[in-house]
C-alpha positions in Angstrom: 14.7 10.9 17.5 16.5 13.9 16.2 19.4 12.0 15.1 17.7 9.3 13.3 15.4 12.3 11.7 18.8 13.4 10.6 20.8 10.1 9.9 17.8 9.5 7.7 17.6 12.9 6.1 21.4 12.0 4.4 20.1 9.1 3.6 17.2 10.0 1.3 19.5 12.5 -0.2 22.1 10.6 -1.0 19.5 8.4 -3.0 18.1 11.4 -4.4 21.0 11.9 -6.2 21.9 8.1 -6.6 18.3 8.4 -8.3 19.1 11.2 -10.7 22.4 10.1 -12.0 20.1 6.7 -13.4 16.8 8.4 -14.1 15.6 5.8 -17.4 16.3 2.6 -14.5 14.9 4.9 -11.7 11.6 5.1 -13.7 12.0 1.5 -15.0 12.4 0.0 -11.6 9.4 1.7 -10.0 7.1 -0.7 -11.5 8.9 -3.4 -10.0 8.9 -2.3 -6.3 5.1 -1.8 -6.9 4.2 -5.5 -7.3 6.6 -6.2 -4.5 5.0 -3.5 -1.9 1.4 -5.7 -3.5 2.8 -8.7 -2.2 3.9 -7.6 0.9 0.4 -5.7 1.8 -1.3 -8.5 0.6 0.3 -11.1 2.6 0.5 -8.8 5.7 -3.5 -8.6 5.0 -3.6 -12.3 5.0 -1.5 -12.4 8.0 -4.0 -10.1 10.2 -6.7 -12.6 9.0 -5.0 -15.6 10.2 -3.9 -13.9 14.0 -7.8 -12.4 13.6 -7.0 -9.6 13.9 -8.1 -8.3 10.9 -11.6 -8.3 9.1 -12.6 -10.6 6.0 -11.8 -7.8 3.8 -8.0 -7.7 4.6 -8.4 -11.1 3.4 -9.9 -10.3 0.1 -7.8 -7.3 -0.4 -5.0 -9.5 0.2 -5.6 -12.4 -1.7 -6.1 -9.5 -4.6 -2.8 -8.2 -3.9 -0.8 -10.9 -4.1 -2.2 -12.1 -7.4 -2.1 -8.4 -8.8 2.0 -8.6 -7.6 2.3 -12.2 -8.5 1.3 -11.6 -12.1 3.0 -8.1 -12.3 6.0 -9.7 -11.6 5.9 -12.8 -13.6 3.9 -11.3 -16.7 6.8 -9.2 -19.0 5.2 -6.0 -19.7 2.7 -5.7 -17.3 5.0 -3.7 -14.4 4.6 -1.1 -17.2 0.7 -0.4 -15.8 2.3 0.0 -12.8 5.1 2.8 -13.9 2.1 4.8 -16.1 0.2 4.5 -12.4 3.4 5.8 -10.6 3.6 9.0 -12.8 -0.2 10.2 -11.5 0.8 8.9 -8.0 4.0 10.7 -7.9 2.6 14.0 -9.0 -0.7 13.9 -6.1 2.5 12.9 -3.6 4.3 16.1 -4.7 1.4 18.0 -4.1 -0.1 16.7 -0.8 4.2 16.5 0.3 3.7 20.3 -0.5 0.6 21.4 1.4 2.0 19.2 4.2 5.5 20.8 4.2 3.6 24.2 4.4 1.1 23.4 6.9 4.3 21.9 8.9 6.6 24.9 8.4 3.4 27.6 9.5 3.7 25.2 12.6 6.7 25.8 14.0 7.5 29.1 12.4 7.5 30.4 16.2 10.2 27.5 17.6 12.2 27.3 14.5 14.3 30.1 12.9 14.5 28.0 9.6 10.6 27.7 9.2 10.6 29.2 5.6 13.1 26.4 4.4 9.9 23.9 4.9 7.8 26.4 3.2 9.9 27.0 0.2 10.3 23.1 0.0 6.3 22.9 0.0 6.0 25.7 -2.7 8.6 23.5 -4.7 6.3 20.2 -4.0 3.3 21.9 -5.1 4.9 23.2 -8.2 6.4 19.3 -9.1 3.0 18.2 -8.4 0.9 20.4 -11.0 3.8 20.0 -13.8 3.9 15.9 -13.2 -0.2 16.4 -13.9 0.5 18.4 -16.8 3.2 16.7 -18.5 2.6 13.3 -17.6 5.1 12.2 -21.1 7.6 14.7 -20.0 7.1 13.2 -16.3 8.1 9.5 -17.4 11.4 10.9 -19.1 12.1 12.9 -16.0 10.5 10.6 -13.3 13.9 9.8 -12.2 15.2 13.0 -11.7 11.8 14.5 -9.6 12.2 11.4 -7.5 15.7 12.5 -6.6 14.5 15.6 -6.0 11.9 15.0 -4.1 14.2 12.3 -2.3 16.5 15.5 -1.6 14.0 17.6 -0.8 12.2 15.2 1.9 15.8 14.9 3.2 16.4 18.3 3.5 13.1 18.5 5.7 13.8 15.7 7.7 17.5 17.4 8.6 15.5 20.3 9.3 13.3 19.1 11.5 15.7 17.4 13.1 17.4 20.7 14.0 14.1 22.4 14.5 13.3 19.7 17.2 16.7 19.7 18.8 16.3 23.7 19.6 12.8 22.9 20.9 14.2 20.5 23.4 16.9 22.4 24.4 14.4 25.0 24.8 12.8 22.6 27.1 9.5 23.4 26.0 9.3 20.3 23.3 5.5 18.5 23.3 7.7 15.4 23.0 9.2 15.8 25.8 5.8 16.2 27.9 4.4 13.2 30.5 0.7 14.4 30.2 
């Protein structure tokens, strides 16, 4: 797991920077992968339903959410909602990414000789968060460029971790690692 933590920690920041050398189609785009992640939960939904074993609400919410993607993506205009949705979204993810990252870091400040990294990259979340709430206009001209960062960022933490859980089970003492 700690290589796949880490193998996925370049990833994300390779596409945070892939993200904040195109920030306008970054921003543009979001909308669109909205109404596809709506069709895919909606016809996952309808799925459960069918294999029962899901309740009649998966089916409403999924019959909803394949229209609501459906029209998004057939309707010009309309992924727009979407991206003025993403710009509130992405700022309460920066935030509860930050509290997380904190909460995390306080964690394993014990096991890990790195610990503040994950704190510092909370403190930053927090910060993105509240600014993104603030400036929301400012936030869809720069949407591109706080999703690379916080692709970077989440990157950085996964590498981290990925370290951080590496010494743990060398250490032998790694809750992973337990049978119990």
């Amino acid at each position: 797991m700690t290589l796949v933590g880490i193998v996925l920690g370049v990833i994300l920041i390779i596409g945070g920077f892939s993200c904040m050398a195109t920030p306008m189609a970054t921003f543009l785009s979001t909308g669109y992968y909205m109404a596809i992640l709506l069709l895919v939960f909606g016809i996952c939904g309808i799925i459960r339903v069918i294999t029962k074993k899901g309740h009649a609400l998966d089916l409403i919410t999924g019959i909803l959410a394949v229209i609501v993607g459906i029209f998004s993506l057939i309707r010009p205009g309309s992924v727009l909602i979407f991206d003025g949705m993403l710009l509130y979204f992405v700022a309460f993810w920066f935030i509860v990414r930050g509290v997380s990252n904190i909460v995390i870091a306080f964690g394993v400040r014990k096991e890990a000789k790195g610990w503040f990294w994950g704190v510092l990259a909370g403190i930053l979340g927090i910060i993105l968060g509240c600014l993104s709430f603030a400036y929301p206009l400012i936030t869809a001209l720069t949407t591109g460029i706080l999703i690379g960062l916080f692709f970077i960022e989440a990157g950085i933490d996964m590498i981290m971790v990925g370290f951080a859980a590496k010494e743990i089970g060398d250490a032998g003492s790694s809750p992973l690692n337990d049978t119990e």
